[in-house]
C-alpha positions, 0 to 999 in steps of 0.5 A, spaced: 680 550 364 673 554 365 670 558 371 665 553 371 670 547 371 675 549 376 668 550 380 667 543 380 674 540 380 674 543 387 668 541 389 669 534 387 677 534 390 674 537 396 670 531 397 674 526 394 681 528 399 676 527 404 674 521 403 680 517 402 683 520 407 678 517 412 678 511 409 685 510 409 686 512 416 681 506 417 685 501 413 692 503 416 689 503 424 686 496 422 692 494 419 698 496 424 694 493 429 696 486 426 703 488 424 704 492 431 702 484 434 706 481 429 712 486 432 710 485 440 711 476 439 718 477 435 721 483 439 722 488 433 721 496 434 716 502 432 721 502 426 719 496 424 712 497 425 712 503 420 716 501 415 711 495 414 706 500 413 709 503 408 709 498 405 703 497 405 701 503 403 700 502 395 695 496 397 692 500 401 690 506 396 688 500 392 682 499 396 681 506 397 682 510 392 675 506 387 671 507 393 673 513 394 671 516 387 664 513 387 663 515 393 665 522 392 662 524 385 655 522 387 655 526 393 659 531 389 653 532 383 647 530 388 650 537 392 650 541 386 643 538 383 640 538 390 642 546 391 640 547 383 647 549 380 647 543 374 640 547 372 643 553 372 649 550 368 645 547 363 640 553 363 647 557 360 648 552 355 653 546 358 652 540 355 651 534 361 659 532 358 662 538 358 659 539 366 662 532 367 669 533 364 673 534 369 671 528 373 672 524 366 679 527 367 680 525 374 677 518 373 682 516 368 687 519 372 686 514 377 684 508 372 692 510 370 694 510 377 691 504 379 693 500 373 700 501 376 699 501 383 695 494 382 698 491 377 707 493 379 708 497 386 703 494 390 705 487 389 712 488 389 711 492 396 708 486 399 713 482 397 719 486 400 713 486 407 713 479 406 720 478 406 721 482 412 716 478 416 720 473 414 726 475 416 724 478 424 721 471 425 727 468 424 730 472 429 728 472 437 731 479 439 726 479 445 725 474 451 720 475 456 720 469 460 714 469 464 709 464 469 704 460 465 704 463 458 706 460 452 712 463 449 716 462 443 723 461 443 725 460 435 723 453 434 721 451 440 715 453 445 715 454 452 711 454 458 712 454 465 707 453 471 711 458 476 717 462 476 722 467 480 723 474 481 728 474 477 724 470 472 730 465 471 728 459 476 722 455 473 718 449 475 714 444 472 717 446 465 713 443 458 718 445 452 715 443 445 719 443 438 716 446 432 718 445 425 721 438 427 724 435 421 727 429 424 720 426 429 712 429 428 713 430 436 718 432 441 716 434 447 721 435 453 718 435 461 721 437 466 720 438 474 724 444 474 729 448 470 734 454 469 734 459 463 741 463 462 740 468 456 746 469 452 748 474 447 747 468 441 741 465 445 738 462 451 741 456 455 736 451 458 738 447 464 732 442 466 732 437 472 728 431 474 725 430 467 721 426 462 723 427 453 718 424 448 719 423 441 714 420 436 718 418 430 715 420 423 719 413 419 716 409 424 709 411 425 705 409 432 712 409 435 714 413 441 721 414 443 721 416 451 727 417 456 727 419 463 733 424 466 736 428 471 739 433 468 737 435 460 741 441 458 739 446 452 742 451 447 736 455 443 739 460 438 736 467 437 737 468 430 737 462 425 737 463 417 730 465 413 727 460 410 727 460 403 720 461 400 716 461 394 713 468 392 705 468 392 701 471 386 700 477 390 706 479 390 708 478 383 707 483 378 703 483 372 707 481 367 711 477 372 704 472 373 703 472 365 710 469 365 709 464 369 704 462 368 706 459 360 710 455 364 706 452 370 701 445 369 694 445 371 696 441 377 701 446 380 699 449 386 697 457 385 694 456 378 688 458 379 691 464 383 695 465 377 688 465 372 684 469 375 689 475 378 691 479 371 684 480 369 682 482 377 688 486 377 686 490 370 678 490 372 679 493 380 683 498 376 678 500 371 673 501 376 673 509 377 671 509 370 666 505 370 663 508 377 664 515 372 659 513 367 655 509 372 654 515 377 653 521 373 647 519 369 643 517 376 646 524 380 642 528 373 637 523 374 635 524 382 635 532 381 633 536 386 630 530 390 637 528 391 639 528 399 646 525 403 642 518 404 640 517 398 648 519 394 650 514 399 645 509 398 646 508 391 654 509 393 654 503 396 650 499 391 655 500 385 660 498 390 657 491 392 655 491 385 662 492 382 666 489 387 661 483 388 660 481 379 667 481 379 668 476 385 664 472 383 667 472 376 675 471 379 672 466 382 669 463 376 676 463 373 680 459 378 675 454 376 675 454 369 679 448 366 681 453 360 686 458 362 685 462 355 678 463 358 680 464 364 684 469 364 680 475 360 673 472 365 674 478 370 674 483 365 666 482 364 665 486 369 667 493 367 664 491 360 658 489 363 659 495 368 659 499 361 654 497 358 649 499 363 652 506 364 651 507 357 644 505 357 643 510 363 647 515 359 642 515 353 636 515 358 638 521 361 640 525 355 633 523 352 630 526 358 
């Protein structure tokens, strides 16, 4: 690698580490807020919560990594164009190609990674995410019982008006079944009521009280029965449910497979149409960001400024991300899945097609 290269791959690394790094962290704080959440309401630990942020992490460099690029090879060649360090390079005889090498390079490199990322890594690290997820909300291993809040105990939800210091005597007690697979309703009231946490769950003994059920076979029919003492046991664990796997967490491969399999009027087939070429075009976009970019950094030259690289930065990205939006979802909507399936893949050669246009104007100037 030449002086001149290794010159501009450090500025550009420099740059672009700089970016993703920001960017990153702005994704991984908005996102652990939501997974920290999510541990708060099923009692799981810190432990937890970092363990679903690494499975995160691929989705995130995802997202990251293209935005990443564009913004940083613009700034990058509006610095050097603005300081007149390209002038000099094309003065002692480097092609604007050669000057660009080292960014085509780092381009394909990521074009490579993103392919991996996108379409094995991330969704596979999203399953295992969901699959968590899934499992700690089977699970209640905190209890915290407290006076006019709701609070979930499995597969029911509880609040109470008033309680004790001890947090175990309460009155006026409403308890609500969710995922009731025997009624559309059952809801218990009571006057007053005793919680005893066990070491396999909690024990709930009512006075005074009213139950409600509203029947699922028998529709419009409710089934209520007064009582003096109502008592009842609430697990803290009970089995995962099984679940079927999104799109997003299948690999590519995986999707493709299905999808010879599926009828249109499966649920997810749109998803299922859409995905392997979203996937495919979200990865080739530092490349396209490469021929994009480089002819229009040449071009603004010396007049070239910070707000300006970011201006133009921002306009790929909407532009790219925007184009390939709509064609995703112009995909779900396409009755015939042969078409369907290569349709996102316009925007990278639509994308193409402009950049080689800006390349021919620049050289030609």
């Amino acid at each position: 690698m030449s002086i001149i290269s290794k010159y501009i791959s450090k500025n550009f690394l420099t740059m672009f580490v700089g970016i993703l790094f920001v960017l990153v962290f702005v994704i991984f704080m908005g996102q652990f807020s939501r997974i920290f959440s999510y541990a708060m309401q099923y009692g799981a630990n810190l432990f937890w919560v970092m363990s679903m942020m690494v499975y995160l992490l691929p989705d995130i460099l995802v997202l990251s990594l293209p935005i990443s690029f564009q913004i940083a090879l613009l700034m990058t060649l509006t610095n050097l164009s603005k300081t007149g360090e390209i002038l000099a390079m094309r003065a002692s005889g480097l092609s604007f190609k050669e000057i660009t090498r080292p960014i085509f390079f780092m381009a394909v490199f990521l074009t490579l990674l993103l392919i991996s990322l996108n379409g094995f890594f991330s969704p596979l690290a999203l399953r295992n995410l969901e699959q968590q997820k899934n499992e700690i909300s089977s699970k209640i291993s905190k209890i915290s019982l407290e006076p006019r809040t709701f609070i979930n105990l499995g597969d029911w939800e509880l609040y109470a008006e008033e309680g004790d210091k001890g947090r175990k005597n309460f009155t006026q007690i409403h308890l609500t079944r969710k995922n009731d697979s025997s009624a559309l309703n059952t809801k218990i009231n009571a006057a007053q009521g005793k919680f005893i946490t066990e070491q396999n769950g909690i024990k709930i003994l009512l006075t005074k009280g009213q139950m409600q059920r509203l029947e699922e076979q028998e529709e419009g029919k409710i089934i209520t029965a007064e009582f003096d003492k109502f008592n009842l046991f609430i697990p803290l664990a009970k089995e995962a449910k099984k679940r079927a796997l999104k799109p997003s967490e299948q690999t590519t491969l995986q999707l493709i497979k299905n999808l010879r399999k599926m009828k249109k009027d499966d649920k997810n087939f749109s998803d299922y149409k859409s995905q392997p070429g979203t996937r495919f075009a979200w990865a080739l976009a530092p490349l396209i960001f490469f021929f994009l970019t480089c002819p229009v950094a040449f071009i603004k030259g010396k007049s070239a400024n910070r707000a300006a690289a970011m201006a133009f930065s921002l306009l790929f990205i909407l532009g790219y991300f925007g184009l390939l939006t709509v064609l995703r979802d112009l995909a779900e909507k396409l009755p015939i899945t042969a078409l369907a399936l290569p349709l996102p893949l316009l925007t990278p050669l639509i994308g193409f097609i402009v950049g080689k246009i800006l390349w021919k104007k620049r050289l030609q100037d």
